[in-house]
Structures are given as structure tokens and as C-alpha cells.
C-alpha positions, 0 to 999 in steps of 0.5 A, spaced: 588 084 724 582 083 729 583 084 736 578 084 742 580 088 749 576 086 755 576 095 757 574 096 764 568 101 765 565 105 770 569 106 775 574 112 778 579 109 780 579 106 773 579 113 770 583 115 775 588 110 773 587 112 765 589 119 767 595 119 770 598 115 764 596 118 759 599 124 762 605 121 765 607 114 760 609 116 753 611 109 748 617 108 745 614 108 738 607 110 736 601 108 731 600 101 734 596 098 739 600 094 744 598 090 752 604 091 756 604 089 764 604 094 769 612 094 771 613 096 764 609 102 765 612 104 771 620 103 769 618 109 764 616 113 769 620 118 772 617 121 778 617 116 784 611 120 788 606 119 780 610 111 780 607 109 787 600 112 786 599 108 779 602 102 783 597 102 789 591 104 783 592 098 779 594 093 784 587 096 788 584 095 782 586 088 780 584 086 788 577 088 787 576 085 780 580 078 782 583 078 775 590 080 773 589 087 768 594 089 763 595 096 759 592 096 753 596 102 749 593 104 743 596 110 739 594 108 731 591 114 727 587 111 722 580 112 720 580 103 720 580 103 726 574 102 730 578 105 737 576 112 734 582 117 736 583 123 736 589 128 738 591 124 744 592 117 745 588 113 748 589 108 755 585 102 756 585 097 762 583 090 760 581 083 764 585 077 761 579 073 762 573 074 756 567 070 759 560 073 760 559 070 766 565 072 769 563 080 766 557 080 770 559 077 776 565 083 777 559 088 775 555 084 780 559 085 786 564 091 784 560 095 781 566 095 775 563 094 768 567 090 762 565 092 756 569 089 749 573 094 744 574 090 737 580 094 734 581 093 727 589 095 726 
């Protein structure tokens, strides 16, 4: 199955944001790629302090975008995939919404790329 992410690029706060989760959020079950809201990530958060960063980072992100964003957890290790792994597993934060015009216009006015991701699962 093909599926196509909306991945916001070329922003700190969003590198910041993948950092943090990576390092601190750890799925339930491995080798598939899911989307999952931020109150999910969150409830697998133990530290209180590290939760309330990745809150305040998230929601800033999606008020400068204008768009709801979801995590896009991607934990296959297979040579079809076209999200290329390698040890660690990869985060991707995605716009819900794929319309060119709409790419520019974040770029335009934040400064935010959106680039799209094919996975091939």
C-alpha cells in the first residue's frame, strides 16, 4: 500500500519538536508507520516538564501554520519502503491538508517548507 505525508521541513521548532519525540516517545509495537494526534504522544510521556515543552512546541507550530498537524510515526525496517531507516526511528510531523496553493502559502508567510513523503509499506 501507498501512502503520501504532508512533512513540514526547514524549521527549528519542527526539528526541535522530532528530537524531543524521538528521544522521549517509544510506540507500543514496531515495523509499521502510523499518524496519531498529540494527546497520544503525550499520555506515553512520563516526565511532566518534557510533556509540557512538546505541548507548547506542537500547538506554536500549528498556530503558525494555520492547519492542524499529526505525528507520523514510522518505525518499518524494510529496503521497500521509500522512507529510508536506518537504526533509529524516524518522526515526521504532517499538514492534514495536500494542496499546493496551501504549501506555498505556509512557505510564503512562515517560512515552514512542506515537502511530500511516499511510503511504500
Amino acid at each position: 500500500m501507498i501512502t503520501k505525508f504532508c512533512i513540514l521541513t526547514a524549521d527549528n521548532r519542527v526539528k526541535d519538536l522530532e528530537i524531543l519525540i524521538n528521544k522521549h516517545y517509544k510506540p507500543e509495537c514496531l515495523d509499521y508507520v502510523t499518524r496519531i494526534g498529540m494527546e497520544d504522544v503525550l499520555c506515553k510521556i512520563d516526565d511532566k516538564e518534557i510533556r509540557e515543552t512538546i505541548k507548547d512546541l506542537w500547538m506554536s507550530i500549528e498556530q503558525k501554520i494555520g492547519y492542524e498537524m499529526s505525528l507520523v510515526f514510522n518505525s518499518i525496517r524494510n529496503k521497500n519502503t521509500t522512507l529510508k531507516l536506518k537504526a533509529s526511528l524516524s518522526v515526521n510531523l504532517i499538514a492534514k491538508n495536500k494542496n499546493n496553493d496551501i504549501f506555498q502559502s505556509i512557505k510564503k508567510n512562515t517560512g515552514t517548507a512542506i515537502k511530500i513523503i511516499q511510503v511504500d509499506a
